[in-house]
BAFI-3210 file (N, C-alpha, C; in Angstrom, 3 decimals, decimal comma, padded with zeros to 6 digits):
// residues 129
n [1|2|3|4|5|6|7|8|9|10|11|12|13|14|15|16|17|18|19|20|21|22|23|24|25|26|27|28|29|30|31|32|33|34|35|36|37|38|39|40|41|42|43|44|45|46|47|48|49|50|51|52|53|54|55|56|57|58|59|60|61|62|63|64|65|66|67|68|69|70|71|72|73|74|75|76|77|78|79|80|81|82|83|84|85|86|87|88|89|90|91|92|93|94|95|96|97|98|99|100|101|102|103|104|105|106|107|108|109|110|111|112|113|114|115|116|117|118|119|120|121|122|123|124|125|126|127|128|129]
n.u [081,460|082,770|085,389|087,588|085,884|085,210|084,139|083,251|083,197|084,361|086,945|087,392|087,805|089,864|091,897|091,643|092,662|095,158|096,813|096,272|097,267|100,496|101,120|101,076|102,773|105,231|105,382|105,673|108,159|109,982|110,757|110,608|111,624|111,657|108,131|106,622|104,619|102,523|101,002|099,337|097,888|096,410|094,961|093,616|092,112|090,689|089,338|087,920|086,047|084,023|083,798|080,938|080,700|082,509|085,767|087,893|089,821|089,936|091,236|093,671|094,533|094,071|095,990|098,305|098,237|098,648|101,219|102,858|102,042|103,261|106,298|106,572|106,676|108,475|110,634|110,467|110,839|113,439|114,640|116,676|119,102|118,637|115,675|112,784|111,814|114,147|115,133|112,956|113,548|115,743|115,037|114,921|117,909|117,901|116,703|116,470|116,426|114,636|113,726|111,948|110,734|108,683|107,608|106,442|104,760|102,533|101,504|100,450|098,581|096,846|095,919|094,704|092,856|091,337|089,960|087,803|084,695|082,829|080,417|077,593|076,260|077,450|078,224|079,937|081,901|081,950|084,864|084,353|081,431]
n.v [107,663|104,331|103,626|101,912|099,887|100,277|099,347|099,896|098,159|096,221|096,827|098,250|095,906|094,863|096,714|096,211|093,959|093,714|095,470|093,976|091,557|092,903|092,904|090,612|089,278|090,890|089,788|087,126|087,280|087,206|084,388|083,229|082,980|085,434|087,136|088,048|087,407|086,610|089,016|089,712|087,117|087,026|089,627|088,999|087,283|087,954|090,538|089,176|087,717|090,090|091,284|091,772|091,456|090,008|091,386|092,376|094,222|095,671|093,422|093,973|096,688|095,574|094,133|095,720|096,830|095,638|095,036|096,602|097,242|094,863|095,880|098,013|096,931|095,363|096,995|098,604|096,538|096,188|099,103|101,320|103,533|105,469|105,996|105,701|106,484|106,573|103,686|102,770|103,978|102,998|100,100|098,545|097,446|095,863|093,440|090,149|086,971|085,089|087,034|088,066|086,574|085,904|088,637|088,364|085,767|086,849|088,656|087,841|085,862|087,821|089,237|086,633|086,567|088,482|089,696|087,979|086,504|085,328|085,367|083,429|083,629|085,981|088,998|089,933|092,564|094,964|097,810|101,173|100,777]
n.w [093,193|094,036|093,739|095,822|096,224|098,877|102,015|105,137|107,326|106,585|106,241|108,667|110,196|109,128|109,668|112,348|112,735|111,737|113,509|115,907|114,913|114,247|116,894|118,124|116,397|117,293|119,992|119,066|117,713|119,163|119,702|118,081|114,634|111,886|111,314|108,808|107,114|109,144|109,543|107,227|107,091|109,120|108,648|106,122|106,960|108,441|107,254|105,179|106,972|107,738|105,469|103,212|100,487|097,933|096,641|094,441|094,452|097,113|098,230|097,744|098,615|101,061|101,469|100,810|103,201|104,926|104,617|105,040|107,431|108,489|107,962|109,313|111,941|111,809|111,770|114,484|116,103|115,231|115,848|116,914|118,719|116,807|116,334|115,209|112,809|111,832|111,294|109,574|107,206|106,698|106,573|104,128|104,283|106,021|105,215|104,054|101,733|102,466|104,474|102,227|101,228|103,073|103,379|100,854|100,748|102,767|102,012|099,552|100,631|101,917|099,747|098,775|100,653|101,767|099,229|099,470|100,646|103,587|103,910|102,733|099,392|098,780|096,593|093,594|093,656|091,338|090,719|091,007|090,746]
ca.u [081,925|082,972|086,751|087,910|085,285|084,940|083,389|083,847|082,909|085,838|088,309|087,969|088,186|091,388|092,706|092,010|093,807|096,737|097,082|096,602|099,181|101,469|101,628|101,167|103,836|106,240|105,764|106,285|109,455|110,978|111,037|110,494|111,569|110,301|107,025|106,147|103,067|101,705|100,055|098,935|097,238|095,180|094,157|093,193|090,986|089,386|088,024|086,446|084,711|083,810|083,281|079,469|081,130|083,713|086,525|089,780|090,999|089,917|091,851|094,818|094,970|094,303|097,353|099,379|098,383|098,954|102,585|103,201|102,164|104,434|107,486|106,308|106,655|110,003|111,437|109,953|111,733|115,161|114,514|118,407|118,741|118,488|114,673|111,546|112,066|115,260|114,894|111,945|113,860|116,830|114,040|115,696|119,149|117,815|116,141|117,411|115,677|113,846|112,473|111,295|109,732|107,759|106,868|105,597|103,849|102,035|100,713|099,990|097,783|096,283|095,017|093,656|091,770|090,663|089,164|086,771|083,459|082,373|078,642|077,133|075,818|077,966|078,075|081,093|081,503|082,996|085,342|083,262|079,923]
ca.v [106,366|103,921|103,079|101,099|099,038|100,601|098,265|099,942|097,319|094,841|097,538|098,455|094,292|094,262|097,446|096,345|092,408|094,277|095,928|092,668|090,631|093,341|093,171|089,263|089,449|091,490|088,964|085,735|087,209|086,899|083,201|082,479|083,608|086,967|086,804|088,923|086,807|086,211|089,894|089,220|086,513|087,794|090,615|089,100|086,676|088,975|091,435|087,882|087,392|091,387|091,498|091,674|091,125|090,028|092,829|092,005|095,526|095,460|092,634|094,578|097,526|095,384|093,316|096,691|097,724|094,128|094,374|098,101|097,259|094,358|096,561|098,736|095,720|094,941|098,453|098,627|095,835|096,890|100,298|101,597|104,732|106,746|106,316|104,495|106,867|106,302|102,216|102,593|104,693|101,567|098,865|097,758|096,825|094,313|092,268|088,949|086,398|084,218|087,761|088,647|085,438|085,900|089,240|087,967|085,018|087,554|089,861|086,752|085,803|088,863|089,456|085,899|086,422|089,559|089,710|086,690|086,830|084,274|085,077|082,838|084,349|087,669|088,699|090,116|093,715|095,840|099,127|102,115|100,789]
ca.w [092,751|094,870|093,363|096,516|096,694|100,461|103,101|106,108|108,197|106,360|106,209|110,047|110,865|108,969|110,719|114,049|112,756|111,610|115,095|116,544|114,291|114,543|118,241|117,982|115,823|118,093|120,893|118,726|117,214|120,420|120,276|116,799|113,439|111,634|110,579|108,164|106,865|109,939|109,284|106,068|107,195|109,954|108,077|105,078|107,472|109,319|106,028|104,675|108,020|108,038|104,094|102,618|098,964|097,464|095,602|094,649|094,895|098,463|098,656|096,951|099,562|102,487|101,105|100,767|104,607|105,981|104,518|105,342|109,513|109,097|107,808|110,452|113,079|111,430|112,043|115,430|116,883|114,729|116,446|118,349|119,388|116,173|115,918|114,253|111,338|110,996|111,360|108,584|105,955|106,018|106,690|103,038|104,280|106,918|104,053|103,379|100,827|103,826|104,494|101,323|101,042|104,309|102,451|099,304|101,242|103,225|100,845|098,597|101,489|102,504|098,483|098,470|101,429|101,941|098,346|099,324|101,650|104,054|103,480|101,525|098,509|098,588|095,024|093,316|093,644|090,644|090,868|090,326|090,759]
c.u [082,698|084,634|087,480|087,300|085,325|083,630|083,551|084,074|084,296|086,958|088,730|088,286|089,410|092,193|092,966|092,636|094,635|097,335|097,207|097,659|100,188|101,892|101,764|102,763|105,519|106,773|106,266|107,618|110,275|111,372|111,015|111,428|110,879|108,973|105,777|104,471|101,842|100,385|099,463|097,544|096,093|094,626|093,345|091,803|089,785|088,197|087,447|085,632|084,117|082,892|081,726|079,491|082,381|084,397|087,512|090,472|090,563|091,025|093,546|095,161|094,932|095,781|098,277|099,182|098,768|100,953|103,428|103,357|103,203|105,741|107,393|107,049|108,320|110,958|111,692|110,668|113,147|115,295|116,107|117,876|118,659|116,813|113,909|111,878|113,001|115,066|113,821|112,462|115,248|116,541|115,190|117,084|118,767|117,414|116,900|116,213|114,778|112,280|111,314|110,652|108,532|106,910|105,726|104,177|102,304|100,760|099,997|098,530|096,620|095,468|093,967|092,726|090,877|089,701|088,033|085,530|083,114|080,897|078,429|076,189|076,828|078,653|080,103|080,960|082,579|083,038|084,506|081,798|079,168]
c.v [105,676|102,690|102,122|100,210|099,198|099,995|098,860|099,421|096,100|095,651|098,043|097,054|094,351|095,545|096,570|094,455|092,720|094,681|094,549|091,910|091,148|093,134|091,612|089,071|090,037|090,793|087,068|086,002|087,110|085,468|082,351|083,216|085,083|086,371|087,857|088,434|086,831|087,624|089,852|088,255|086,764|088,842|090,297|088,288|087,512|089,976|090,501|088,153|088,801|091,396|090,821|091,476|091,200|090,920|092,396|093,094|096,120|094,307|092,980|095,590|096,947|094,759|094,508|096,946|096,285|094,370|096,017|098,156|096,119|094,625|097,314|097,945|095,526|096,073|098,818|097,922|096,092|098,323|100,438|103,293|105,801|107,066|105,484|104,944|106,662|104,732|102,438|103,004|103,428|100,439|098,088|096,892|096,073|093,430|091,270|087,908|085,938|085,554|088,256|087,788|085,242|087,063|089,101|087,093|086,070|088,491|088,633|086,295|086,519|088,978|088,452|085,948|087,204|089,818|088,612|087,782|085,704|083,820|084,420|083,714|085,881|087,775|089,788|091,604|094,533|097,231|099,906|101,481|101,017]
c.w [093,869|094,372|094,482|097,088|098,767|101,094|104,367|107,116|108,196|106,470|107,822|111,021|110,746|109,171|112,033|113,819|111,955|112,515|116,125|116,225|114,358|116,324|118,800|117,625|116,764|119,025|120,551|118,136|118,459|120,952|118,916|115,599|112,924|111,366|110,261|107,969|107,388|109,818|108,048|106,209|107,991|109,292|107,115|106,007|108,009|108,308|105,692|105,671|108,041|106,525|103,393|101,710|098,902|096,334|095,915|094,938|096,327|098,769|098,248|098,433|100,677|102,696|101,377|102,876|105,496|105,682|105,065|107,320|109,423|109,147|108,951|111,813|113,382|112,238|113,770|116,528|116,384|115,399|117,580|118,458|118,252|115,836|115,157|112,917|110,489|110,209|110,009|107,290|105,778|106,509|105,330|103,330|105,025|106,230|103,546|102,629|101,732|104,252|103,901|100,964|101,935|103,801|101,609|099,653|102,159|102,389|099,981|099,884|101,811|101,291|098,546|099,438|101,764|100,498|098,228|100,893|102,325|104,119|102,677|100,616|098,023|097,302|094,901|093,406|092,395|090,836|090,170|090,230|092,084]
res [x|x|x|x|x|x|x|x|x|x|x|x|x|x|x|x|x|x|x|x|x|x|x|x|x|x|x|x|x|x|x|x|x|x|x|x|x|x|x|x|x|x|x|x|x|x|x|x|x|x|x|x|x|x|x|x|x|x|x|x|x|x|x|x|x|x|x|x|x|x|x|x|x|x|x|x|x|x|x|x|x|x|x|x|x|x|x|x|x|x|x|x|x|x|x|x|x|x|x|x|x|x|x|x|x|x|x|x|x|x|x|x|x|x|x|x|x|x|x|x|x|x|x|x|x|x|x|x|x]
***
């Protein structure tokens, strides 16, 4: 059964534009604002352009891994001398509303886009079939 609606073709696009936005990401926070979204967004774009059908719960986990590399991102640049792991396990206390809105926007993003297809015709695909 095919419960994640697995594409491997859309799911390795929006790996390798999570790797990109994260590292995008790393070099625009140095002059800009956070930006959580900004991964979100690239990822969700890239599984459409990758994706042969549309699945919302593809568009669910790419959402969870778009917001997971940008906590990642977050941590990464908060990184002192006790460590990534450390920085990742009190990711929570750097959170201020602005961020959690860049969050939400992100992931909100990443669902609506990654669960779409840019092929014309690409039919709907349901869990387990």
């Amino acid at each position: 059964m095919n419960w994640l609606a697995f594409d491997l073709r859309a799911y390795a696009a929006a790996l390798l534009a999570c790797i990109a936005a994260a590292f995008a990401a790393l070099h625009l926070d140095a002059v800009a604002a956070s930006l959580p979204w900004l991964v979100g967004l690239v990822a969700g774009l890239a599984c459409a352009a990758a994706a042969r059908d549309r699945s919302g719960l593809r568009g669910l986990v790419v959402a969870a891994m778009a917001v997971w590399t940008g906590a990642i991102v977050d941590a990464q640049r908060a990184e002192d001398s006790q460590g990534l792991g450390r920085a990742l396990l009190r990711f929570h206390d750097s959170l201020t509303p602005l961020r959690v809105a860049g969050y939400v926007l992100g992931f909100g993003l990443a669902v609506a886009l990654a669960r779409l297809s840019l092929r014309r015709g690409a039919r709907d695909r349901i869990a387990g079939a």
